[in-house]
C-alpha atoms as one frame of an Amber mdcrd trajectory, in Angstrom:
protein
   6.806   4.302  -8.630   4.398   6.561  -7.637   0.747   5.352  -5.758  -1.395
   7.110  -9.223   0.999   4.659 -11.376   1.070   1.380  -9.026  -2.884   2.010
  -9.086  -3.103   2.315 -13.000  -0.781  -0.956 -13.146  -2.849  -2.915 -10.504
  -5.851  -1.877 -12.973  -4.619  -2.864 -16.135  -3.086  -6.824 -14.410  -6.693
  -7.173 -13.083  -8.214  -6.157 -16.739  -6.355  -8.838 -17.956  -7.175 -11.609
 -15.612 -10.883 -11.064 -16.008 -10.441 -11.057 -19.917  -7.945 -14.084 -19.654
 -10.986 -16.384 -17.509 -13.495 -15.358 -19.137 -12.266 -16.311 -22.735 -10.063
 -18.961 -21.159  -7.965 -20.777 -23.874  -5.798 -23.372 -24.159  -2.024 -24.138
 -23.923  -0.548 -24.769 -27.341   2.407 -24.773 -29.742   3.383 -22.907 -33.435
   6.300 -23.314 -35.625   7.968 -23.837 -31.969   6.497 -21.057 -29.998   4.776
 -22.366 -27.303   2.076 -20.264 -25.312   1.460 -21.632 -22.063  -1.397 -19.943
 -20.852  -1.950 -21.442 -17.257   1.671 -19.986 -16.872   0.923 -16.441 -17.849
  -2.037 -16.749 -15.640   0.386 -17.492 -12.372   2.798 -14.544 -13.883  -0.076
 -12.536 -13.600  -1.159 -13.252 -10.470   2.338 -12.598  -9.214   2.852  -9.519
 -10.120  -0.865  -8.671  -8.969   0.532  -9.292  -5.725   3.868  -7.955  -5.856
   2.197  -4.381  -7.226  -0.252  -4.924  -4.209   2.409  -5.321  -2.135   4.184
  -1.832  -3.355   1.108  -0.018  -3.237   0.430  -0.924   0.455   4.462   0.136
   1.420   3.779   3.753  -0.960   0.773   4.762   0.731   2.922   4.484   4.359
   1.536   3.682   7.807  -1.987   3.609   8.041  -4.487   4.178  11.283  -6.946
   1.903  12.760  -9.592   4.005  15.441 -11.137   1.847  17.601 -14.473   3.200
  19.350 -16.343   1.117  22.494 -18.488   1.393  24.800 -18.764   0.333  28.152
């Protein structure tokens, strides 16, 4: 994946975790579908981290400079 397209996906997993807590809702069940929202939440955060994770490796080595005085 390229860095403009790890970026975009980081993005849009972070849009949805602040839209997720701030209209939290509950876990619950239709016609036997379940939605298990604290679940989504932790696949969310996962991913969050694995794209993290890829964006650090694609944007290679970086450089600390260290400056003092004496």
């Amino acid at each position: 994946m390229a860095i403009a397209d790890l970026q975009t996906a980081l993005q849009n997993i972070d849009t949805a975790i602040v839209n997720m807590t701030a209209n939290p809702k509950p876990s619950y069940s239709i016609n036997g579908q379940a939605v298990q929202w604290g679940e989504f939440y932790s696949q969310l955060m996962k991913s969050r981290q694995d794209l993290a994770n890829q964006l650090v490796l694609a944007q290679g080595p970086g450089e600390d400079v260290w400056e003092g005085l004496t």
